[in-house]
C-alpha positions in Angstrom: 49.7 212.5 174.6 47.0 210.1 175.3 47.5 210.9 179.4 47.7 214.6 179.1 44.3 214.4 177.0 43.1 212.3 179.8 44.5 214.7 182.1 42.0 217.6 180.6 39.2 215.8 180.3 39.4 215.5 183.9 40.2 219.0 184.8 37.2 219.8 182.3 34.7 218.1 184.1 35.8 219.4 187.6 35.9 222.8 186.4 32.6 222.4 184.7 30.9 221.9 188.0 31.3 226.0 188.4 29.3 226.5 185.0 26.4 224.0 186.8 26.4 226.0 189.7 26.2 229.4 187.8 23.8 228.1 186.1 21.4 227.5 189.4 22.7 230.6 191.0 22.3 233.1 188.6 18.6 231.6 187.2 17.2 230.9 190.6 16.9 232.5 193.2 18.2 230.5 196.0 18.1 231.4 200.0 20.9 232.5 201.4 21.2 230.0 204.1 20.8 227.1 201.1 24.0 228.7 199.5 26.0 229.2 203.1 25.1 225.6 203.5 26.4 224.2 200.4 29.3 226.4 200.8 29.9 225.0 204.3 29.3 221.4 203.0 32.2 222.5 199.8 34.2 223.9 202.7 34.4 220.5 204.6 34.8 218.2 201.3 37.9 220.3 200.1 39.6 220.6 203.6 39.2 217.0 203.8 40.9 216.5 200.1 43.7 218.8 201.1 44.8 217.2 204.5 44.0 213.1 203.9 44.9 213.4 199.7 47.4 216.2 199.3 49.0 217.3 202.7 49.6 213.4 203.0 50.6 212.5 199.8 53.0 215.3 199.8 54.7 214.5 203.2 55.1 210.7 201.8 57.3 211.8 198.9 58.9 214.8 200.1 58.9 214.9 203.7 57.5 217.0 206.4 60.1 220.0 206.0 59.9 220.4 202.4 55.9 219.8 202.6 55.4 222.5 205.0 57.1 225.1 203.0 55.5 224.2 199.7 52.6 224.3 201.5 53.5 228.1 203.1 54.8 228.9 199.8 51.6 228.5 198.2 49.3 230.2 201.1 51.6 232.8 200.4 51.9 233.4 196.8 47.9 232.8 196.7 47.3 235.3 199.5 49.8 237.8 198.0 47.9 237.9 194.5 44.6 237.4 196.5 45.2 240.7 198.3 46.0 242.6 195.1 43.0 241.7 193.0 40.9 241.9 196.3 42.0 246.1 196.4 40.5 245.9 192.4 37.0 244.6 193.5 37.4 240.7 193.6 36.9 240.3 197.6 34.0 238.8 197.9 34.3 237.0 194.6 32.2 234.2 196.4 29.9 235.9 197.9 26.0 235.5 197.1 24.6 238.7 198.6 25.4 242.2 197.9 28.8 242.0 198.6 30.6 242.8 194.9 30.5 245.8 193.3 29.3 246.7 190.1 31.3 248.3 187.3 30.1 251.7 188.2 30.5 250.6 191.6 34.3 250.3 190.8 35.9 250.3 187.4 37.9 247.2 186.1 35.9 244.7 189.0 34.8 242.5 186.5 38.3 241.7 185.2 39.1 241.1 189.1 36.4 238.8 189.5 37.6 236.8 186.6 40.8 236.8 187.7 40.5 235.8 190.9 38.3 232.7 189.3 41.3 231.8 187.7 43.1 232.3 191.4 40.9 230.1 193.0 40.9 227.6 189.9 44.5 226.4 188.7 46.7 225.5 192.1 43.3 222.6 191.6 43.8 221.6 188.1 47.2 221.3 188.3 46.5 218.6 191.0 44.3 216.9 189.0 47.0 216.5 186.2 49.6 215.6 188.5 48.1 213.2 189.8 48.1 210.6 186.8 51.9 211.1 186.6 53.8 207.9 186.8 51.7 205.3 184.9 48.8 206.0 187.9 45.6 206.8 187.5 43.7 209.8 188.5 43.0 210.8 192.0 38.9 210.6 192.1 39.1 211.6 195.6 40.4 215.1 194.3 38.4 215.0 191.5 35.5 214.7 193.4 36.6 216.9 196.1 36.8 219.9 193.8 33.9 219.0 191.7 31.8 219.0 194.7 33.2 222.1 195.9 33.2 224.2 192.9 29.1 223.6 192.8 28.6 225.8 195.5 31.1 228.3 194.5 29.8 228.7 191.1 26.1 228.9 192.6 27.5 231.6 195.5 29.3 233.6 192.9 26.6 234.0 190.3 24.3 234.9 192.7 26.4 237.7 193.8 26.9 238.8 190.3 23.3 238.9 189.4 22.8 240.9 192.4 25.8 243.3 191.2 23.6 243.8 188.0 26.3 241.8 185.8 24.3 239.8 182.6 23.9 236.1 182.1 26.6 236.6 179.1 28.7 238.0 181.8 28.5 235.3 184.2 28.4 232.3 182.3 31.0 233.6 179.4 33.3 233.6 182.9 33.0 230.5 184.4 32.4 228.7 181.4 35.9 230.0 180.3 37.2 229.2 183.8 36.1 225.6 183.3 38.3 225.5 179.6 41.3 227.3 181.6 41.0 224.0 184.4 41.3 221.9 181.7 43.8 223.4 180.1 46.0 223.9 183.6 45.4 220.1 184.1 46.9 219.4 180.4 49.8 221.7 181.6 50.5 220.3 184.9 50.6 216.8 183.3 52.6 217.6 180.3 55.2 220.1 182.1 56.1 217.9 184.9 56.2 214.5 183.1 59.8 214.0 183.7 60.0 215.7 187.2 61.2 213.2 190.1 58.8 212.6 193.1 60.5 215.2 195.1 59.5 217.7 193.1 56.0 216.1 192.2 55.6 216.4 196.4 56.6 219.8 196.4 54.2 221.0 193.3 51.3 219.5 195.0 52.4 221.2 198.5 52.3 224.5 196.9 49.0 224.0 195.3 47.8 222.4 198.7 48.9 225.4 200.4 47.1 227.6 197.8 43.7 225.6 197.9 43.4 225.7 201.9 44.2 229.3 201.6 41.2 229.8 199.1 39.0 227.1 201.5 39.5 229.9 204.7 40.0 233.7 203.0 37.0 232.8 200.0 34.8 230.0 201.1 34.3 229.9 204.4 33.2 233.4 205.9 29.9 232.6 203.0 29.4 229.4 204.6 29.4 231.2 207.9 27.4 234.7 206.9 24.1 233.6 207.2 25.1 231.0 210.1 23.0 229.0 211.9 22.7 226.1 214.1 23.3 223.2 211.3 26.6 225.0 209.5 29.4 223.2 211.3 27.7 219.4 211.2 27.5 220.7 207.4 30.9 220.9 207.3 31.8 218.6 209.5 29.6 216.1 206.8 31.6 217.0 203.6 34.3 216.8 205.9 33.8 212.9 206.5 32.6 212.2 203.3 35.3 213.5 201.8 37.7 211.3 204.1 35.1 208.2 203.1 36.6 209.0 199.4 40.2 208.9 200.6 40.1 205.7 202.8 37.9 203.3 199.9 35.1 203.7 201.9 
């Protein structure tokens, strides 16, 4: 009991990193090229975490075969819902301009949007409480990775919201339930596969890999890339490195 309280605690703090960022995106009005940048920056940090932490970790315990299908699996249950909530009004659920639609825009959006926070969210959380499975500790490069991440989604989304005329009870009641639910996922993931052999431990965190660098591409990176301009990719290419910094002890 002890670890899976441990294990929320940590999905609670990297899920609380959206509520921060709401909280700066939906008070302040930040430039678009500040959020594309941060967004680029989150971008680089979590495709770091998913090829040097995951990807790798995966492939050690499971193998390349059986870590390229969880990994497709994921993309493809992630894109699969992804598409179906995107045809509700939860496409550019991390957008910061004027992007998503209001209610009256289209009905039932703003249960899209929240669902597609949870989308983005678990495959993340589960990681994190996976990852103090047998006797270990947690993984604070993946901690990090998504803490640092979620920032600018949280800031990029609330902005968009605020410009969609949604209220501050709205926004924050969402991502401040989102960062319970991580928690909660985390707590889940750790309790549920307690007993599971590596093999299946490698094949969970494919999947969720899978599912996270789908996000990275289809959610994060064409805001990073809207309001390009000549700094984006060494952004990226930054969180990126320091991301990989994390993984090696650096």
């Amino acid at each position: 009991m002890p670890q899976v309280l441990e294990a929320g605690g940590w999905g609670l703090l990297a899920g609380s990193a959206l509520l921060l960022g709401a909280l700066f995106g939906f008070l302040v009005k930040v430039p678009r090229k500040f959020v594309a940048s941060v967004m680029a920056f989150g971008s680089g940090v979590l495709l770091s975490a998913v090829s040097f932490d995951l990807i790798a970790e995966a492939a050690e315990q499971g193998g390349l075969v059986a870590t390229a299908v969880g990994a497709v699996a994921g993309a493809l249950v992630y894109t699969g819902a992804n598409v179906v909530l995107a045809r509700r009004g939860a496409r550019h659920r991390k957008r910061s301009g004027d992007q998503q639609p209001s209610e009256s825009d289209q009905a039932g959006s703003g249960t899209a949007l929240a669902l597609g926070a949870l989308l983005d969210g678990v495959p993340e959380s589960i990681v994190i409480g996976t990852s103090l499975l047998g006797g270990g500790s947690v993984s604070s490069v993946t901690v990090a990775a998504v803490f640092i991440s979620n920032v600018p989604e949280g800031l990029s989304s609330a902005s968009g919201m605020r410009a969609a005329g949604r209220s501050g009870r709205y926004v924050f009641g969402l991502w401040g339930g989102i960062a319970v639910i991580s928690a909660v996922a985390a707590m889940v993931g750790n309790a549920v596969l307690g007993g599971a052999s590596p093999a299946v431990l490698a094949a969970i965190t494919a999947v969720a890999a899978g599912a996270m660098l789908a996000m990275v591409t289809d959610t994060m990176i064409p805001e990073a890339f809207e309001q390009a301009h000549l700094w984006i990719g060494l952004i990226t290419v930054s969180g990126f490195l320091i991301a990989f910094g994390l993984s090696h002890g650096v």
